[in-house]
Structures are given as structure tokens and as C-alpha cells.
C-alpha positions as CSV (number, residue, x, y, z in Angstrom):
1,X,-2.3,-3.3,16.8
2,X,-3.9,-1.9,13.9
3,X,-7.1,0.6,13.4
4,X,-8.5,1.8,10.3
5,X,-8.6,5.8,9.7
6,X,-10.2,7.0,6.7
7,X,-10.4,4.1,4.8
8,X,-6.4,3.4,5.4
9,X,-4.5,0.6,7.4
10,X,-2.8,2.2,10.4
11,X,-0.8,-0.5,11.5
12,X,1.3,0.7,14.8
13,X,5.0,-0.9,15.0
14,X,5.5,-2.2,18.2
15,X,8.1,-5.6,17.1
16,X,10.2,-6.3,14.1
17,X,7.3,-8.6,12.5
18,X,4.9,-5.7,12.5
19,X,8.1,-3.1,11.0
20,X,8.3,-6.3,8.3
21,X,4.9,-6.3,7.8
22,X,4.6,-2.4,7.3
23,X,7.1,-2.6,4.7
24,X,5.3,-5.4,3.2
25,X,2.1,-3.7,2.6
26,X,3.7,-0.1,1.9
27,X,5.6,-2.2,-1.0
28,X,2.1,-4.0,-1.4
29,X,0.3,-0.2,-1.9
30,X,3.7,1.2,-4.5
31,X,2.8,-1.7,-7.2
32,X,-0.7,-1.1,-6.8
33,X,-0.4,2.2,-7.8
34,X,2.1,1.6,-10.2
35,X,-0.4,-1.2,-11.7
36,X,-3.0,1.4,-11.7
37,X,-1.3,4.0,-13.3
38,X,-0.4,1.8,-16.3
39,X,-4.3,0.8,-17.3
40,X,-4.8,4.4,-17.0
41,X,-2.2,5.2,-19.3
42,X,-3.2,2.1,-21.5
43,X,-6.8,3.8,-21.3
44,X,-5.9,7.2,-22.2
45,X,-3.7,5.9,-25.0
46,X,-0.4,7.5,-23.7
């Protein structure tokens, strides 16, 4: 089962697929931001 709330994924673990799948976009979300921090950086010249 999974519901949006505030514009994030809520996904609710109820079987190890969904727990797989959590840690799958969780990992999914850290290289975004990584990803996004670097063009900012490469942006702002640092």
C-alpha cells in the first residue's frame, strides 16, 4: 500500500518485497541528492 503525503512516497511495509523496495527508492532519493548537490556545486563554482 502506498499514499502520497506532501508531495512524498509513503510506501507502508507489510512483506519483504515492499522492505526491498523501500530501500530501493530510499537509495534511489540518496543519489538524487547527491547528483543534485554536485550541479549545484558545479554552478556555484566550488
Amino acid at each position: 500500500m502506498a499514499r502520497l503525503s506532501e508531495g512524498c512516497l509513503t510506501i507502508i511495509a507489510d512483506s519483504d518485497e515492499v522492505q526491498e523496495l523501500r530501500e530501493q527508492l530510499y537509495q534511489a532519493q540518496q543519489a538524487f541528492k547527491s547528483l543534485k548537490d554536485g550541479m549545484f556545486s558545479m554552478l556555484n563554482g566550488d
